[in-house]
N, C-alpha and C positions, 0 to 999 in steps of 0.2 A: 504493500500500500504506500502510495505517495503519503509525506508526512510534510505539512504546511503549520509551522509556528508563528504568526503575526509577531509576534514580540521580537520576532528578528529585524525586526522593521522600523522597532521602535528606538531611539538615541537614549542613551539615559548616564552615558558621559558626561558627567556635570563637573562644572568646575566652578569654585569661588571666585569671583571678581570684583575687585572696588571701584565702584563708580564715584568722582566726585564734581558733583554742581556747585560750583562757586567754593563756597565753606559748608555744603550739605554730602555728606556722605551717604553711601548706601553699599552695602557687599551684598552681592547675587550671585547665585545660584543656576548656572545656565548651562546650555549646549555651545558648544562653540563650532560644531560641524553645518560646513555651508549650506546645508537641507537640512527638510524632516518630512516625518511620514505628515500627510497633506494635514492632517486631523493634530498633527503637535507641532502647527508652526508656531505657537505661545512658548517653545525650549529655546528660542535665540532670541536677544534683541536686533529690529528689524531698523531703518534709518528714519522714521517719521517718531520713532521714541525721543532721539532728542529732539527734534524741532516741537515737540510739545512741550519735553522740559526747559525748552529755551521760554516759552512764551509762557511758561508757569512760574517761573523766576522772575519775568519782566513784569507778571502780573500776581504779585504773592501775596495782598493783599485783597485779591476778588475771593482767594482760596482759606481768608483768614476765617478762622471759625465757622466754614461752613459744612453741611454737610455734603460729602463727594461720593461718587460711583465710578468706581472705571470699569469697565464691560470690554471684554474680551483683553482680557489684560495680560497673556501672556506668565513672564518672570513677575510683572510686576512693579515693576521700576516709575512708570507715571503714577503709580497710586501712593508707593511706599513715598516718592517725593513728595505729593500733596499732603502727604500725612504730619509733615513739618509744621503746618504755615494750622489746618482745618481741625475740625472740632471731633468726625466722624468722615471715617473713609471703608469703605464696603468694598475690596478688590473681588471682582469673580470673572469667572470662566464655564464654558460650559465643559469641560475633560476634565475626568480625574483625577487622570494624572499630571496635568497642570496644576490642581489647584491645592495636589501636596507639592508641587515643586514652589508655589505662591508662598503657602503655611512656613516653608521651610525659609522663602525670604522674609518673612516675616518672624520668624524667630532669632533671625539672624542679626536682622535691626530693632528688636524689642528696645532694647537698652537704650538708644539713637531715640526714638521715636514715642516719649512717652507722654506727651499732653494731647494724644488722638487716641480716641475709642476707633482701631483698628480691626477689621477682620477680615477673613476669607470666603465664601460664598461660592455656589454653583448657580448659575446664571444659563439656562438656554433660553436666549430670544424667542418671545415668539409662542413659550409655553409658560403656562402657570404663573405669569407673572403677579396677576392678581395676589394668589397667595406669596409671592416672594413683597408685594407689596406689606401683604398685614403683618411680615415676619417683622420686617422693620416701622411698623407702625406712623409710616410719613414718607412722602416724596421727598427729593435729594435736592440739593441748589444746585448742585453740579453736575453732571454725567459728563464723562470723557472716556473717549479709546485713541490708541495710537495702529496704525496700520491695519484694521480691521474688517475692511472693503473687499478682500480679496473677492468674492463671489457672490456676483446677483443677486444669486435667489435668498441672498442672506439679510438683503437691503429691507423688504420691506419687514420683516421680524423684528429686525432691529428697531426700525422708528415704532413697531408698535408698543417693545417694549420701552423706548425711551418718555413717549406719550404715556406711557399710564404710570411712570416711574419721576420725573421730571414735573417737581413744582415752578407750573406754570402761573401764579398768582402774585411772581414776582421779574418785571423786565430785565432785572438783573442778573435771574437765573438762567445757567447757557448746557446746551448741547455742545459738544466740544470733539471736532475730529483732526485731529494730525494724519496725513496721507502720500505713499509714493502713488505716483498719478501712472497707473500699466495702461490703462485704456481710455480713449474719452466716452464711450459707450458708457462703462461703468460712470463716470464722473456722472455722466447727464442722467443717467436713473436713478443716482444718489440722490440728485437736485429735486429731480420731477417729484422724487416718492417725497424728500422733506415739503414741496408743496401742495402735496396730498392729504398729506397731516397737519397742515396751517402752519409751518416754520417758515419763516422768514431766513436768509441767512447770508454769510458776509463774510469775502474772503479776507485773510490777514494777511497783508505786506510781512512781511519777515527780511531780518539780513543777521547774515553769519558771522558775528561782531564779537566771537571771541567768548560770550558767556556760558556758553555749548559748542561742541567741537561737532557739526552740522556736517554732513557727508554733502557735496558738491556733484554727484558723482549719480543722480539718479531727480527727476525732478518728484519733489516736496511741495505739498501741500496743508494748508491751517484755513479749516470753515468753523465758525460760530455759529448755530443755529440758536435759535429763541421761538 
C-alpha cells in the first residue's frame, strides 16, 4: 500500500528571532524556509508585516488603550507590537497549528508586554463569529491583518467577519490592511466587497524613512477602511 503522511508537508523548523521596532522588542518564533504548505503561510513573516509596523509606530497613539484584533495573524508580530501602546489585543488565526506557534510568541514576550490583557484565539472568517462575538462580550476599535488577501474566495468572509466584529459607533474606529499587491483583480474585489459592506476607505502614502527596514523589492500596500 502507498503510505501518504501530510505532516511531511508540514515546516515546523522554528527558530527564535528578535525583532526590534524603534526601542520595542519582540522574539518570534518562526519558519525561516522560503515556502509553506498553502494552509501555514502564518510560519514566516511575509513583507506587508513591516509596512504595518511602520504605520503603527507612526500612529501609536490611535493604538493607545484601545481594544485591537489582528485576524489572520500568522507568528504574530503586528498584534504582539500593538500590544505595547493598547489596552486588549485578541491575536487569532484560523490553524492550529499556528495559533500554538502565536501562544508560544506570546509567552515569549509575557514579561515585555504586561499593561495588555493579551490573548490567542481561533478565528475562521466567515463562521461563528457571532459566538466569537459574545466570547469577548464587545466589538474591537481596531481590526488589523498584515498580508492576508492571498485568495478571493476569502475576501468576502472576511469583511463579514470584520462587520459584525468592528465597532462601528465610532469614526475613529479602523479596519486596517497592510498588503503585497500579486494581482489587480484581487485589489478590485477587495475594494468592490468593502463597498458592499458600506466601508469607505483610503489609501496610505507610506515612505521607507528608516523606522522599519520596509523591503523595496515587491510592491506594498496600506488601506484604512471605516
Amino acid at each position: 500500500d502507498l503510505f501518504f503522511d501530510p505532516s511531511l508537508f508540514i515546516q515546523k523548523d522554528y527558530k527564535i528571532k528578535e525583532f526590534n521596532f524603534l526601542n520595542f522588542k519582540l522574539l518570534i518564533s518562526l519558519s525561516e524556509a522560503s515556502s509553506t504548505d498553502y494552509d501555514l503561510t502564518g510560519q514566516v513573516v511575509w513583507p506587508a508585516t513591516n509596512l504595518f509596523c511602520w504605520y503603527l509606530l507612526k500612529n501609536k497613539t490611535l493604538f493607545t488603550s484601545k481594544r485591537v484584533l489582528e485576524v489572520g495573524a500568522g507568528v504574530g508580530i503586528c498584534g504582539l507590537l500593538a500590544s505595547y501602546f493598547c489596552s486588549t489585543c485578541v491575536i487569532t488565526d484560523h490553524n492550529e497549528l499556528i495559533l500554538n506557534l502565536i501562544n508560544e510568541n506570546i509567552n515569549l514576550n509575557k514579561n515585555l508586554l504586561t499593561n495588555c490583557n493579551l490573548t490567542c484565539a481561533k478565528l475562521d472568517w466567515g463562521v461563528d463569529i457571532h459566538k466569537f462575538k459574545e466570547i469577548y462580550n464587545s466589538n474591537f476599535d481596531i481590526i488589523f491583518g498584515s498580508d492576508i488577501i492571498h485568495w478571493q474566495a476569502s475576501i468576502k468572509p472576511l469583511f463579514e467577519t470584520i462587520d459584525c466584529l468592528l465597532d462601528k459607533s465610532n469614526d475613529e474606529n479602523l479596519f486596517i490592511i497592510a498588503y503585497q499587491l500579486r494581482t489587480l483583480s484581487t485589489e478590485k474585489l477587495l475594494l468592490d466587497t468593502a463597498n458592499e459592506f458600506g466601508f469607505t476607505f483610503e489609501f496610505i502614502n507610506w515612505e521607507n524613512d528608516g523606522t522599519v527596514e520596509i523591503s523595496n523589492l515587491c510592491p506594498l500596500k496600506l488601506i484604512i477602511f471605516k
